[in-house]
N, C-alpha and C positions, 0 to 999 in steps of 0.2 A: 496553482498548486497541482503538481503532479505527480503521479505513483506509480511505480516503473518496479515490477517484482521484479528480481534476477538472482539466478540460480549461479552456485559455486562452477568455475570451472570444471571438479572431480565429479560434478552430477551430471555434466550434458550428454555424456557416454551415455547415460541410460537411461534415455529421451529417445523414445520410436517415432520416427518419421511419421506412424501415422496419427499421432498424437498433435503436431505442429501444424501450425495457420501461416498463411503466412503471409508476411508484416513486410514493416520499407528501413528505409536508410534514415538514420539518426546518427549525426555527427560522427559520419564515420562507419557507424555499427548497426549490423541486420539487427531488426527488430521483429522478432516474432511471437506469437501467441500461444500460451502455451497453459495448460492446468485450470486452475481457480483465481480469481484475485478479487477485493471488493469492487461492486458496483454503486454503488451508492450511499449516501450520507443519511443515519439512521434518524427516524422522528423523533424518539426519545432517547434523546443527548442527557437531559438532565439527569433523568432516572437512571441511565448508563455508568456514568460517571459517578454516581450518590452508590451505586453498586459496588463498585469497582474499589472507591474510597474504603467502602466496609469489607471489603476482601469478600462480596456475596457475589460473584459471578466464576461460573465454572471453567478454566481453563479447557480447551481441546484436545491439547499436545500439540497442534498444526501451530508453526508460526511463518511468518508472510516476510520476507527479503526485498528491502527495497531501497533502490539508490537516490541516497536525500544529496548527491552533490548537487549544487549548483550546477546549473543549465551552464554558464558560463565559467564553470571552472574547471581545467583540465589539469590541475596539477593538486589533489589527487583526482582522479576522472570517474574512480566510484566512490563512494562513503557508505558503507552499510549501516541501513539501519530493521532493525530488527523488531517487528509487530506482532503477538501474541494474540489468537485467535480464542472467542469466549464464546460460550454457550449461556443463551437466556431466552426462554418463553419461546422455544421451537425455533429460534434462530441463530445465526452467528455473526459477531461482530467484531471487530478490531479496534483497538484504540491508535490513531495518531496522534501526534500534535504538527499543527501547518506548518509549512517552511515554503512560505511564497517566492516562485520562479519569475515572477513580474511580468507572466504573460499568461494570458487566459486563464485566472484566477476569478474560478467561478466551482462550485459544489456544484453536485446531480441535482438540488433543490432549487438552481438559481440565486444563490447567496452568493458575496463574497463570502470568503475567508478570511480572518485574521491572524496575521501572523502567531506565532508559538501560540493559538488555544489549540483547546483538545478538541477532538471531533471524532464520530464513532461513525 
């Protein structure tokens, strides 16, 4: 599983060089680093999700851009998919659900992944 934010082409104008890392080649396209994005798969998944169900976790307004195509599929070459960033207990989290690339399909906890669960 992997998570690849990416910004609309009208926002990269106003993107200061000195804000940018800089990244390699992927099929084709510079990959660079750039802002915030998740690092890691949160401890409490259950409690998250038991939130989220009740409508009790706080929205940010921040939400995370990221392209769930398939590694191997270039026709379309991006897919957006769109993650909504929450506030709980001094932290911030995002909900996905898996969409396994069938290669190095491992969480920051050492776990696989399973396809379409959620995970925060």
């Amino acid at each position: 599983m992997s998570v690849r934010p990416v910004l609309s082409a009208s926002e990269t104008s106003k993107i200061s060089r000195n804000h940018i890392r800089g990244g390699q080649g992927f099929y084709g396209a510079k990959t660079v680093l750039y802002g915030d994005f998740p690092q890691s798969i949160a401890e409490n998944q259950r409690e998250l999700e038991k939130l989220y169900q009740a409508k009790d976790l706080h929205p940010t307004g921040k939400v995370y851009r990221f392209d769930s195509a398939d590694l191997r599929d270039f026709d379309p070459p991006y897919q957006e998919r769109v993650c909504e960033e929450y506030f709980y207990a001094d932290e911030k989290y995002i909900r996905v659900k898996a969409k396994l690339s069938g290669v190095m399909n491992v969480l920051s906890n050492g776990q696989e992944p399973k396809a379409d669960r959620i995970y925060w």
